[in-house]
Residue, then its C-alpha position, 0 to 999 in steps of 0.5 A: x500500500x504504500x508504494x501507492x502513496x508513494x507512487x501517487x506522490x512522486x506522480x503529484x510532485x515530478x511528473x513520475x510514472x508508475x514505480x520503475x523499479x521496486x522492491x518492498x522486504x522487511x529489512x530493505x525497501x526501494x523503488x525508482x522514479x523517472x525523475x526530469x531533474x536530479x533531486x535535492x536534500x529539500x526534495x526528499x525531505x518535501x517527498x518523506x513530508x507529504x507521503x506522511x500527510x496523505x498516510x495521516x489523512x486516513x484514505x480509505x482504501x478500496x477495491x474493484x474489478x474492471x473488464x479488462x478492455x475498460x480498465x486499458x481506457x483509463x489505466x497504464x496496464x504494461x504490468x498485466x499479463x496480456x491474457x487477463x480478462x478483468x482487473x482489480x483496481x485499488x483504490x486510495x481515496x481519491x489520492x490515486x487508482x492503480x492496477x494491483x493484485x497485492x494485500x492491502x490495508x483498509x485505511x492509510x494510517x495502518x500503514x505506519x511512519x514512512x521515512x527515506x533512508x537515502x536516495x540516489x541518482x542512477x543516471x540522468x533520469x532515474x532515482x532509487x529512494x530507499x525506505x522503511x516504515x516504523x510503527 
């Protein structure tokens, strides 16, 4: 769930598309953004700041199943396996609407604390932040 807060807010704040890149463990988190321009200190400061802000806003989070030639109308499908009839699609509030087949938390705030553990430019376009959640 908190790959789409995050996901939601790096889309929000630098035109980022879904997540390049990810993985979410217990002891390890990352993901990769394409990004315009390399980011700043103030930047991931700003980015940790406002995942906690829509965390702490307590979106409701729900779910529904589209057929899949409707939800290519209006959702980036690359993920889907191409002979996949329907889609389930989560949604956070009205903070976002993406494709997912994971677990997920019935509201926001059981999410927990996000904090960036660093981050770095992989290239022009790319950053990886690494991440975990405290309690």
């Amino acid at each position: 769930m908190l790959k789409h807060v995050l996901t939601a807010v790096m889309r929000q704040m630098f035109g980022s598309p879904r997540n390049l890149e990810m993985h979410l463990g217990e002891k390890k988190s990352k993901c990769d953004y394409a990004v315009s321009r390399a980011l700043t200190p103030q930047d991931i400061g700003t980015i940790e700041e406002t995942v906690n802000e829509e965390i702490e806003k307590d979106h409701r989070i729900t779910a529904e199943t589209l057929p899949i030639e409707e939800a290519q109308a209006i959702y980036d499908l690359v993920k889907v396996p191409e002979d996949a009839t329907a889609i389930r699609i989560v949604h956070i509030g009205d903070l976002d609407a993406t494709p997912c087949r994971g677990e997920h938390v019935a509201h926001t705030r059981k999410i927990g604390r996000f904090r960036i553990k660093s981050y770095t430019m992989k290239g022009e376009g790319t950053v990886r932040l690494r991440f975990t959640v405290e309690d």
